[in-house]
N, C-alpha and C positions, 0 to 999 in steps of 0.2 A: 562509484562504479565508472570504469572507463564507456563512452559514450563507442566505442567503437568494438566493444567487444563484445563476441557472440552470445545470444541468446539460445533458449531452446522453445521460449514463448513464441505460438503463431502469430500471426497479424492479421485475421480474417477483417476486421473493419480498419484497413490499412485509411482507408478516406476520411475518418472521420478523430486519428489523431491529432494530438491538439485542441480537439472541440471537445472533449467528455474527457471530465476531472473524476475523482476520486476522492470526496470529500471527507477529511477528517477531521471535522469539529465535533462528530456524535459518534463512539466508536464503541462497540460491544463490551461491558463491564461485569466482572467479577464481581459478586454479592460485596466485599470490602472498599467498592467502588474504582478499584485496579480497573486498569485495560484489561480485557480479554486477549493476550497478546495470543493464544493459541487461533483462538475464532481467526480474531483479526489478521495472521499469518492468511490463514484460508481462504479469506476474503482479499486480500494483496493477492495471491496465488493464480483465484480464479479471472481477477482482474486485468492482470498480467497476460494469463493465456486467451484471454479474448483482443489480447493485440492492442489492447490500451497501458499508458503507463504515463498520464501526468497525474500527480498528487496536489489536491488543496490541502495545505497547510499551513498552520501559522502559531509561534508560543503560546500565545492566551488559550488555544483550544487544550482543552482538559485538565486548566491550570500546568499549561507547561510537561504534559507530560503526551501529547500529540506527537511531535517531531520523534522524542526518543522512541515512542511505541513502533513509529513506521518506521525509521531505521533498525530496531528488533527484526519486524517483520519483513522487512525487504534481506534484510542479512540472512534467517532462518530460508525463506523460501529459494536465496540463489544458492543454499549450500543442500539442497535436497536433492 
């Protein structure tokens, strides 16, 4: 995503970005042990509209399937 381009997300805790992550090392799963990519949209969503938007990330998290879940969910939520 371009860093300059508009959002529709408020920013009520404009002070306190950068301090508070959004950690995805545990992330809601499907009985088959799948992401919950729908949950986890929801949870990006509401995360987002409280004016937060840094992610912790990293491959090892959920055997490598962390990064692609949140790129699902960041893709799903800006096309809503």
């Amino acid at each position: 995503m371009n860093a300059t381009a508009p959002t529709t997300h408020a920013t009520p805790f404009e002070g306190v970005r950068g301090k508070l992550s959004f950690g995805c090392m545990r992330l809601p799963k499907l009985e088959d042990g799948a992401v919950d990519i729908a949950t986890f949209t929801q949870m990006v969503d509401a995360f987002l509209d409280g004016g937060l938007n840094y992610f912790d990330t990293a491959r090892p998290y959920h055997s490598g399937g962390s990064e692609p879940s949140l790129a699902q969910a960041l893709v799903a939520v800006f096309e809503m």
